[in-house]
C-alpha positions, 0 to 999 in steps of 0.5 A: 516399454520405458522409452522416453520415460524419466523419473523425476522426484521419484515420480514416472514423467512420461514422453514426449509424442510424435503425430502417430503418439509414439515416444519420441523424446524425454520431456526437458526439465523446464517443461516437467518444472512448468508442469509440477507448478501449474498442476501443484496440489494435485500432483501432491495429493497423489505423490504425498512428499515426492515434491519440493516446495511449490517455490522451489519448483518456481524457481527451477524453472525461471533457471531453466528458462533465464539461464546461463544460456540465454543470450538476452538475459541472464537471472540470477537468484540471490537471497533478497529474490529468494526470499521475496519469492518464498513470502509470494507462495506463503501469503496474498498480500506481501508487503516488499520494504526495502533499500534501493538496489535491493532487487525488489523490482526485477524479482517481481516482474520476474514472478509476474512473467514466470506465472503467465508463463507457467498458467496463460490461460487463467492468469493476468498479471497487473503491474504498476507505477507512478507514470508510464514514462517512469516504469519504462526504467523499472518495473515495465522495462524489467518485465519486457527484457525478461519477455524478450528473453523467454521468447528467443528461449521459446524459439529455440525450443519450438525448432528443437521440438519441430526437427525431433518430430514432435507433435506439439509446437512449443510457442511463446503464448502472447505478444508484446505491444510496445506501445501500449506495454501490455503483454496479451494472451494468444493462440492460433485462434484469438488474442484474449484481452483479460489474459496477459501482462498489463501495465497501470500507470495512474497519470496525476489526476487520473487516479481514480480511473486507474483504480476503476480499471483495476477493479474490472479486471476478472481472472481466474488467477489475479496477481497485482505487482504494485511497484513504486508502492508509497508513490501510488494512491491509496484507491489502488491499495484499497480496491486490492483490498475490497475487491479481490480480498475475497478471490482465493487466486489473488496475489499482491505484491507491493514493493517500496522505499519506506516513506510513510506509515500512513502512506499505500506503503505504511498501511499494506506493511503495518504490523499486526500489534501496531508499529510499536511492536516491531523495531529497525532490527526487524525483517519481517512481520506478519501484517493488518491491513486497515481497515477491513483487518486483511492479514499479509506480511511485510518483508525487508531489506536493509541496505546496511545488511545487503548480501554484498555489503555481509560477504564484503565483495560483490556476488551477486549482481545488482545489488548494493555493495559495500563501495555504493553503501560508503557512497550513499552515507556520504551523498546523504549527509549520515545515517540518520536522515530521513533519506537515508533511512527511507533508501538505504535502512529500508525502514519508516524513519522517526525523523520528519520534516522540520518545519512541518506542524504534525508528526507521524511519530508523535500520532503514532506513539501517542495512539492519535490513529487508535479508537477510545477503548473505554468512554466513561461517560456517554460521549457526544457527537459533534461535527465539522464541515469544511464547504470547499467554497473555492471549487479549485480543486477542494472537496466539500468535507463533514467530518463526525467525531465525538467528545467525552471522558476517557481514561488515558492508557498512558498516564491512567489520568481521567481527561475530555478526548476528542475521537474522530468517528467518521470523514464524509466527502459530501461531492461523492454523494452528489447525485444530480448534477444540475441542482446548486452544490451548495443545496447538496451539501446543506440537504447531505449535511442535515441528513448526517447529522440526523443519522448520528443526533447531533444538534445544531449546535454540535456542527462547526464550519469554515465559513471563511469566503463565501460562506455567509450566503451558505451560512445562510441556506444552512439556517434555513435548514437546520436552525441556528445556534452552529459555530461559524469560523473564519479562518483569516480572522482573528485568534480566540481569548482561549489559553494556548495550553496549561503549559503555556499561559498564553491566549490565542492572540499572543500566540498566533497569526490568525484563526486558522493557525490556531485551530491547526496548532493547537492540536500538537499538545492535544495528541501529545497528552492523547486527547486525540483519537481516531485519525486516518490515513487520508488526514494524517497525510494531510495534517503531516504535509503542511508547515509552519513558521514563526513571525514575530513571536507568533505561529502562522500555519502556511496558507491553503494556497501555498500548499496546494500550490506545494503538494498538488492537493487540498487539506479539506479532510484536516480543515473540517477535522480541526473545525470540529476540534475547536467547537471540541475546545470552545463548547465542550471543555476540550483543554490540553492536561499536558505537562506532558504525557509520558512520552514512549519510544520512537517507533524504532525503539518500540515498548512493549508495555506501550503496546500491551496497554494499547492491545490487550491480546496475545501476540505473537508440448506445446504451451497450450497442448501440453498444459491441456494434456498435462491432466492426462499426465497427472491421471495417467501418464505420470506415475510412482517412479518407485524411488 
């Protein structure tokens, strides 16, 4: 007897039961769509190309439940969401590029609802965002609509399954607590805390315990929604990576405006051959994540090829149009700004900041960031320390690089390159607290400079401030003969570059401008190797000015002051580089280097030179006994 029974994909779905389990209703679309998701590889291993995509019936079943009939809320699909959704299924680290009004946010707060939804008991979804009071307005308000929504559709179903008489009550499985925006997991027995929905939201000066929390999350199946991406600090990105790259049920989705390539955005969306090998016409690419080589993807959407602005009217709701396109190329002053790049092309912009000393387009296209491939001689290792003299807020910083000949790929000339090799921030191997910082640093410095053999008069420090009294522990310790700098003295005798004939004293305000400037010509004639995220953001956010025909890079105090953070990793950078330059013949061979395309209008050649490689029931019950279905129950339909 069929009563009760559907046939769904061909596959025989069985009834829905009362207490005595007779049939006493077919199962409705939602439940066998919740169903097929949460039971996905096994019931298409039994029934082998009865299934669509497991995608596909994700997205069934968020119509189902945010359908036209729901009062609260209503979702509609449209391409961007589609798309975002299909890259979630295909890869665990998906990268969302993308215009403002693109739907990134509300289409990932919707997968990380549906999925608890789909699977209460073994997921927890993370969500994040810059502030709390700033996710209110994006992805946590989007989160507790679409909750909000599924409950009443929970409620309504709950009476439909208590007047048919239907054994199993169907019960939204978790609660929202406004106050503390988190969606726990219940049942009728407990509220279980590492289940659930929950928003992370590091506060300015508490990023590193917004990332620890992270990292003691445990789930069965783990997805983290990383909205506001390049706002958020890297230490959430990297405990993704260290953390659950290893967890076969981790998912992450980061959503963002372009605005860095050495930004959490630039580095999750960097392509696998190098930001050379992609352009702005591009709208997706498989990914590297540095620098443990993770593979994910990049999606993105340009605001100039919205589905409304294509279609040239507006079908689908929320996103951008072509009146909001016109408007924003107005408000932004064209379409060549960095603004408008970032928030309406969806795309990392070669246009920076005018009065900024380093560019990412120049690190970028003149392989800064890259490791030497060849030395051709024996390379020696130096080091740079900056001490943090002033505890306000600064790091005590080693930074080891080494220096040598190298063949340049892009000029096939043979020239001195500097590398940097390794960045120590000395305060995180502090381990007793009560013995002076200053012992530590001196105790730590020697020890690293002993790992890498690098004599005394291969380490450079700032020694602007205090730092005669610690020059003089560091004597005591490692000898003398290390290069001391003073960083508001005067400029060196040294020419500026081979371009310019000259001296540091013409050129500049004092030493500090010096040694951050010089580096612009080294980098562009590819001198300059191995920098990293963390100090490319730092190198790239200071400025300069001209004073009377002279350079004066703007003061440690300013910036702070500016950027809310201290340039210790490129204070300690550019102490080694100018022991580079006075003791081991660093001099700039520019005339210049051939300069490359930008990075929106990549060569090829460029980057086969740089990569010589190939390219391209009740919600608890009946999920129980839905093994029972895929066993038993469910059966061929016979279609």
């Amino acid at each position: 007897m069929n009563q009760g029974y559907v046939i769904k994909y061909g596959i025989r779905v069985p009834p829905l039961l009362d207490a005595n389990n007779r049939p006493v209703a077919e199962q409705p679309d939602w439940l066998i769509e919740k169903t097929i998701c949460l039971n996905y590889e096994t019931l298409n291993e039994k029934f082998p190309g009865k299934l669509m995509p497991r995608w596909e019936h994700f997205k069934l079943f968020v119509s189902h439940i945010w359908g036209e009939d729901n009062e609260r809320f209503v979702w509609q699909w449209n391409p961007n969401a589609e798309k975002i959704l299909q890259r979630y299924h295909e890869h665990k680290y998906l990268s969302v590029a993308g215009h403002k009004s693109s739907g990134k946010t509300e289409t990932m707060a919707m997968i990380g609802v549906a999925e608890f939804l789909i699977d209460p008991k073994n997921t927890k979804v993370i969500a994040t965002s810059t502030t709390g009071k700033h996710a209110q307005g994006k992805i946590w308000g989007s989160i507790s609509n679409i909750w909000n929504a599924a409950v009443i559709f929970y409620e309504r179903w709950n009476a439909a399954f208590e007047k048919r008489g239907i054994a199993n009550s169907v019960f939204i499985p978790g609660v929202l607590v406004p106050s503390e925006k988190v969606i726990r997991m219940k049942d009728e027995r407990f509220v279980d805390l590492k289940r659930g929905i929950e928003l992370v939201a590091p506060e300015q000066g508490k990023e590193k315990e917004a990332a620890e929390n992270i990292q003691g999350y445990k789930a069965s199946k783990l997805i983290l929604m990383a909205d506001e991406l390049a706002t958020l600090p890297m230490s959430i990105l990297t405990t993704a990576i260290e953390n659950f790259s290893a967890n076969k049920d981790f998912k992450m989705v980061g959503g963002h405006n372009p605005s860095s390539y050495y930004g959490p955005d630039g580095v999750m969306s960097r392509p696998k051959d190098g930001w050379s090998s992609i352009t702005e016409d591009d709208d997706e690419w498989e990914t590297c994540i540095e620098p443990d080589m993770v593979k994910g993807w990049c999606l993105r959407f340009d605001g100039e090829r919205s589905p409304n602005v294509v279609l040239g009217r507006e079908a689908w709701k929320g996103l951008l149009t072509v009146e909001g396109l016109a408007s924003e190329r107005m408000k932004e002053g064209g379409n060549k700004t960095k603004s408008y790049y970032k928030m309406i092309k969806g795309f990392w912009t070669s246009t920076g900041d005018l009065d900024s000393i380093y560019s990412e387009t120049d690190i970028v296209m003149y392989g800064a960031d890259r490791k030497v491939s060849t030395w051709l001689d024996q390379p020696t290792f130096i080091c740079g320390l900056d001490p943090a003299h002033s505890h306000n807020g600064d790091k005590a910083v080693l930074v080891i690089a080494k220096v040598g000949t190298a063949r340049n790929p892009l000029n096939g000339k043979d020239q001195t390159v500097f590398e940097r090799v390794e960045t120590c921030v000395l305060d995180n191997d502090i381990t007793d607290k009560t013995i002076d910082k200053n012992e530590w640093i001196v105790k730590l410095t020697k020890k690293k400079m002993q790992q890498y053999g690098i004599a005394t008069s291969g380490l450079s420090l700032d020694s602007t401030g205090g730092g005669a009294a610690f020059a003089s522990l560091l004597r005591r310790d490692i000898g003398t003969g290390f290069l001391d700098i003073i960083f508001n003295s005067s400029p060196s005798d040294m020419l500026f570059s081979s371009a310019d004939k000259r001296t540091g004293k013409e050129r500049f305000v004092n030493m500090m401008s010096e040694i951050w400037f010089v580096g612009k010509e080294l980098i562009r004639s590819g001198q300059v190797r191995g920098l990293d995220p963390d100090t490319v953001r730092e190198m790239t956010s200071r400025t300069y000015e001209e004073k009377n025909g002279k350079v004066q890079v703007e003061p440690k105090v300013k910036m702070k002051l500016r950027t809310k953070s201290s340039p210790d990793r490129s204070d300690a950078l550019f102490c080694c580089l100018h022991l580079a330059r006075l003791r081991h013949g660093l001099r700039s061979t520019e005339r210049a280097a051939p300069r490359h395309k930008a990075p929106t209008a990549p060569s090829d050649k460029l980057e086969q030179i740089w990569n010589p490689k190939p390219r391209r029931a009740n919600f608890h019950d009946l999920a129980e006994s839905v093994g029972g279905w895929v066993g038993a129950g469910w059966g061929d339909g016979g279609l």
